[in-house]
N, CA, C and O of each residue as an XYZ file, in Angstrom:
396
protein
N      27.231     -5.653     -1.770
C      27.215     -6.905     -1.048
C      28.392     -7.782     -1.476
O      28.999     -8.482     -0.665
N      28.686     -7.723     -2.746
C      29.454     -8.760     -3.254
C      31.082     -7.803     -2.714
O      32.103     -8.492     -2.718
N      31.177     -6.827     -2.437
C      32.292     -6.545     -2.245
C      32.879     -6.593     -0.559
O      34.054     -6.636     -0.193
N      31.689     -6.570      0.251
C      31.938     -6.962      1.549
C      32.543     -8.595      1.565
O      33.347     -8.956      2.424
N      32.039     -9.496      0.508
C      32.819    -10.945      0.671
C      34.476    -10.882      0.621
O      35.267    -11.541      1.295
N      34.714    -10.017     -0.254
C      35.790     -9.515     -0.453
C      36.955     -8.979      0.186
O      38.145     -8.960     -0.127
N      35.970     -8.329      1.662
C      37.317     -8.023      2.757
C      36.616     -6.413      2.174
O      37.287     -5.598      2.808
N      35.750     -5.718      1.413
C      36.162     -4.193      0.939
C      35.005     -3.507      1.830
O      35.094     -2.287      1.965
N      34.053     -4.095      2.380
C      32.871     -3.822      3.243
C      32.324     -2.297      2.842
O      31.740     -1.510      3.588
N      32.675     -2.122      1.483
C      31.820     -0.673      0.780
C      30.218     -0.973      0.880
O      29.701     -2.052      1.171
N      29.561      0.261      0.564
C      28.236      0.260      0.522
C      27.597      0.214     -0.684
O      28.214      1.077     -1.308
N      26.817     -0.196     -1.382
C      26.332      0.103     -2.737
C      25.310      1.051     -2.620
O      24.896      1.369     -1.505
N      24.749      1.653     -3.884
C      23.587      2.285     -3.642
C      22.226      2.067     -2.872
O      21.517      2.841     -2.228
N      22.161      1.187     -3.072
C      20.871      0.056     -2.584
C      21.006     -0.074     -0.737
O      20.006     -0.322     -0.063
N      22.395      0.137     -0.107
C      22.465     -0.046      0.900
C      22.395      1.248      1.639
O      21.953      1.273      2.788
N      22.765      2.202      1.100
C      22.777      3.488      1.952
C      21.420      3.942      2.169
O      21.329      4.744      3.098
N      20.173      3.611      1.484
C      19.044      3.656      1.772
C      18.871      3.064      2.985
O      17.713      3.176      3.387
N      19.418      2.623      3.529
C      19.197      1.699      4.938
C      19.845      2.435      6.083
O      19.428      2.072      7.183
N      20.883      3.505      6.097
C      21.363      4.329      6.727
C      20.141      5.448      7.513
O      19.416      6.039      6.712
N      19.928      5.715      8.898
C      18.911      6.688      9.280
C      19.245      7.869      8.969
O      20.426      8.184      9.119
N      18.434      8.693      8.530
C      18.961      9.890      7.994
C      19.576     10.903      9.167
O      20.130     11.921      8.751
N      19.505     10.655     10.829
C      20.545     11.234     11.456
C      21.823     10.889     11.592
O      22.695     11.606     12.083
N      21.952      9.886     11.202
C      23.044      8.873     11.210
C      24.207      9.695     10.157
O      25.391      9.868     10.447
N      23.327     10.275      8.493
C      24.358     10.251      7.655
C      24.988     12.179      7.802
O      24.459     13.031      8.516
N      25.986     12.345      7.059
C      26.471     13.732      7.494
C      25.461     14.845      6.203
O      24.875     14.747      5.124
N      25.888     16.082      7.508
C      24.903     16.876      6.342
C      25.369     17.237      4.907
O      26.583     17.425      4.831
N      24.611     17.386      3.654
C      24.708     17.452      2.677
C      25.886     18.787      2.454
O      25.725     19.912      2.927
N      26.953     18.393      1.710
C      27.839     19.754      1.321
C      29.005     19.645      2.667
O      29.854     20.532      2.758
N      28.974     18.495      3.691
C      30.041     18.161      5.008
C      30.364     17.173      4.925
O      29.636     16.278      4.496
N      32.144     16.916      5.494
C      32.482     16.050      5.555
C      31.502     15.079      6.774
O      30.436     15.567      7.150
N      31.910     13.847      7.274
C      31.065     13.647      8.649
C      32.491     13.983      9.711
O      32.220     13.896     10.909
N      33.411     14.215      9.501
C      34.779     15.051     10.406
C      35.649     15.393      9.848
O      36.206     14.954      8.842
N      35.808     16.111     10.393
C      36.898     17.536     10.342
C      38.263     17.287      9.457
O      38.966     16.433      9.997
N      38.694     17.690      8.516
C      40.301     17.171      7.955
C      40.999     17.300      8.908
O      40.786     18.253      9.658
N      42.098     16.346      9.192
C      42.798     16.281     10.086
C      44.423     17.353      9.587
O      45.269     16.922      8.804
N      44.491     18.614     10.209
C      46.094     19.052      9.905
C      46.939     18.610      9.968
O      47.433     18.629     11.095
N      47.720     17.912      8.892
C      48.986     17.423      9.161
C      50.275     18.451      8.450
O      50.272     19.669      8.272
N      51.211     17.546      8.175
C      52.359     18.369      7.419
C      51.938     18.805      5.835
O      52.127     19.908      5.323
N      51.599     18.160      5.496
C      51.191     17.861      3.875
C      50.238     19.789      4.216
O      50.716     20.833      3.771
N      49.360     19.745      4.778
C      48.281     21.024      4.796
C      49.365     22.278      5.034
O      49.214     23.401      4.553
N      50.332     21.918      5.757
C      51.053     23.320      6.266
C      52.061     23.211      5.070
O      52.519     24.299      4.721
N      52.357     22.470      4.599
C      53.051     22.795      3.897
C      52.550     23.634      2.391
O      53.240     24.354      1.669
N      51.019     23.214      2.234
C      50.444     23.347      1.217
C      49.774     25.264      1.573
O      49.501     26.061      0.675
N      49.698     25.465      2.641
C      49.736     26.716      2.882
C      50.484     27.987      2.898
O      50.298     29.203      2.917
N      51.744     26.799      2.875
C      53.536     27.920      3.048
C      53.476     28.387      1.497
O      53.597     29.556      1.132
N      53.280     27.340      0.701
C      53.587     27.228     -1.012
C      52.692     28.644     -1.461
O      52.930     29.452     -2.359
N      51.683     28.606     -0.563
C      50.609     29.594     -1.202
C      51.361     31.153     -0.957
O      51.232     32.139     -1.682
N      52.038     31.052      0.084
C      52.972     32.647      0.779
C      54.405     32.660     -0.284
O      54.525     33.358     -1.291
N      55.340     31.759      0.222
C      56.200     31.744     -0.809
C      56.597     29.938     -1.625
O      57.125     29.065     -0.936
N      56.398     29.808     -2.423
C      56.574     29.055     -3.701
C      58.287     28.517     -3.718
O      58.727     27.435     -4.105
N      58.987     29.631     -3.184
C      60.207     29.862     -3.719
C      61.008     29.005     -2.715
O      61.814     28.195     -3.171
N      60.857     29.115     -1.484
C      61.527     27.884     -0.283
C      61.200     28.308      1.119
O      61.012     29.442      1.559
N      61.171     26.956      1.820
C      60.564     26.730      2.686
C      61.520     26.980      3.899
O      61.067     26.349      4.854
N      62.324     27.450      4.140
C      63.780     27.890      4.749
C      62.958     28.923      6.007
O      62.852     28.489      7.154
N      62.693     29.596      5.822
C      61.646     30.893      6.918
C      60.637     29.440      7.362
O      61.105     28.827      8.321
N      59.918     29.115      7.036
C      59.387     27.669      7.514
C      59.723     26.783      8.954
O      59.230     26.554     10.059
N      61.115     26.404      7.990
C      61.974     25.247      9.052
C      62.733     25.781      9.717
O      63.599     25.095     10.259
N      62.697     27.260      9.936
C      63.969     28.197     10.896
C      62.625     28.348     11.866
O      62.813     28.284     13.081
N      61.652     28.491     11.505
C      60.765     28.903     12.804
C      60.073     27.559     13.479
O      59.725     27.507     14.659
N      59.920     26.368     12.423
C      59.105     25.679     13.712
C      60.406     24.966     14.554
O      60.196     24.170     15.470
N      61.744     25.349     14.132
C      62.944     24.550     14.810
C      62.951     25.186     15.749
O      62.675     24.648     16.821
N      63.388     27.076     15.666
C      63.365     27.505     17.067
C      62.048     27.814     17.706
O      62.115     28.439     18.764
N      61.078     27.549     17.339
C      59.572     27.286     17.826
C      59.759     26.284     18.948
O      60.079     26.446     20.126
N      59.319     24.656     17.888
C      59.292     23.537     18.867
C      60.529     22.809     18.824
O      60.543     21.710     19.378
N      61.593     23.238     18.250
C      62.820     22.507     18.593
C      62.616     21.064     17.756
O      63.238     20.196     18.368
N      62.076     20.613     16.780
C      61.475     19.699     15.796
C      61.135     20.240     14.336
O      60.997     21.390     13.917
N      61.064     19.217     13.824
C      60.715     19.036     12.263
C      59.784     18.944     11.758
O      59.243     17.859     11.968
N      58.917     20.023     10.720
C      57.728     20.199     10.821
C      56.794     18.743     10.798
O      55.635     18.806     11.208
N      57.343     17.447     10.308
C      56.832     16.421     10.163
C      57.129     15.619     11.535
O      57.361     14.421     11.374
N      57.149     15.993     12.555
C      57.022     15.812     13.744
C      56.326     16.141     14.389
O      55.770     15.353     15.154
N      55.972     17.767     14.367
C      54.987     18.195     15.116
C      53.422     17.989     15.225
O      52.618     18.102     14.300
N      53.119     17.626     16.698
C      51.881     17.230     17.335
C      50.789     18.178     16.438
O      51.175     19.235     15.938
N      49.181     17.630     16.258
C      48.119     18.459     16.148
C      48.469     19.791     16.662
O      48.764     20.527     15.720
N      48.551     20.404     17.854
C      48.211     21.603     18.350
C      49.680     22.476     17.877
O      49.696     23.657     17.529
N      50.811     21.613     17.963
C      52.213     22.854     17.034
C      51.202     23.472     15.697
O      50.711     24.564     15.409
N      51.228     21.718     14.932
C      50.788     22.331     13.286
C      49.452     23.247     13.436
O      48.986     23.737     12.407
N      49.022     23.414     14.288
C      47.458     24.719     14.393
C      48.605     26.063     14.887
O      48.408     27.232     14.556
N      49.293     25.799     15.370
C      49.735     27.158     16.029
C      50.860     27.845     14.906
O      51.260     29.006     14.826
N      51.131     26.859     14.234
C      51.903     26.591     12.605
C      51.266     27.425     11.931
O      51.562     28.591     11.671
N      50.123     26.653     11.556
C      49.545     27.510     10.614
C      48.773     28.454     10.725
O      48.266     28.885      9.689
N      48.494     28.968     11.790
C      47.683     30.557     12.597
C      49.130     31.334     11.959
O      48.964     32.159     11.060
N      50.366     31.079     12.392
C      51.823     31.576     12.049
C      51.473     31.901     10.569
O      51.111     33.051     10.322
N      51.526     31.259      9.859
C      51.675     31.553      8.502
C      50.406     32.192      7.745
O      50.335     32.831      6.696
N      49.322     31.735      8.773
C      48.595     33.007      7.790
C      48.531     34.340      8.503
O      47.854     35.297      8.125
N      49.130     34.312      9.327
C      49.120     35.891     10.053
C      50.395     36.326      9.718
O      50.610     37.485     10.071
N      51.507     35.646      9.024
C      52.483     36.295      8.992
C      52.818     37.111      7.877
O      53.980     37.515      7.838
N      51.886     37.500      6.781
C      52.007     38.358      6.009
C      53.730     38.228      4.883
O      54.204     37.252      4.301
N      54.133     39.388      4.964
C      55.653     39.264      3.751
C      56.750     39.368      4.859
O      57.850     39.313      4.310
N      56.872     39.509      6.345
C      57.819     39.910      6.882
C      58.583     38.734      7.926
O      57.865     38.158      8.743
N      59.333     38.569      7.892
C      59.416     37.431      8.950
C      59.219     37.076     10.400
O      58.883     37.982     11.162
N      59.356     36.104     10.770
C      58.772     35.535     12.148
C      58.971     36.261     12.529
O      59.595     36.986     11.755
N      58.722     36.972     14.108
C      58.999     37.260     15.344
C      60.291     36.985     15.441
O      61.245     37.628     15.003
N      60.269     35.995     16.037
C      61.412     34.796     16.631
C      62.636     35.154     15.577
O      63.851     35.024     15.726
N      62.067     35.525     14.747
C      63.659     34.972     13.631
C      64.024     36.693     13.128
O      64.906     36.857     12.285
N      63.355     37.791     13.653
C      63.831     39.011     13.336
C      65.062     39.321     14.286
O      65.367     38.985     15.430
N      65.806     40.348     13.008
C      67.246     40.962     13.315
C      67.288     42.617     14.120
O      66.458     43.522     14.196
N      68.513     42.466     14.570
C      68.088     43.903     15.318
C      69.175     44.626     14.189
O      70.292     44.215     13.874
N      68.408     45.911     13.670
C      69.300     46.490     12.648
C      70.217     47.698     13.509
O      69.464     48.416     14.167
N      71.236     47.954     13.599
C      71.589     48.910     14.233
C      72.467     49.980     13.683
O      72.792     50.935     14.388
């Protein structure tokens, strides 16, 4: 209570008892979804290679023609489907023809 005077409008213990129990999210869930941004794809690349992000920014450039910290919700999903399906070999898009 004393922190809602405050501008901080948190709940104390005492108040969440007042919440209907359909109201609150289920136990062990967020109440929505993490939102994908750059920070997540990037934190997924680190997990493939550690070493640099270069295979990264060559594909979402000739991808979406942008910077991964540009790209809309639905690039960064199609981003990161990319990187976890892409195993040790490189993009599609960015393979050489050996001849």
């Amino acid at each position: 209570m004393a922190l809602s005077i405050c501008g901080l409008g948190l709940l104390d213990e005492t108040e969440v008892e007042t919440i209907p129990r359909d109201a609150r999210p289920a136990a062990g869930r967020s109440a929505a979804p993490a939102r994908l941004g750059p920070s997540e794809i990037f934190r997924l690349w680190e997990r493939q290679d550690p070493t640099s992000r270069d295979a990264l920014y060559a594909y979402v450039k000739t991808t979406f023609g942008k910077r991964v910290t540009a790209l809309a919700a639905d690039e960064l999903d199609t981003v990161r489907q990319w990187i976890e399906t892409r195993g040790d070999g490189p993009a599609p898009e960015m393979a050489t023809d050996v001849a």
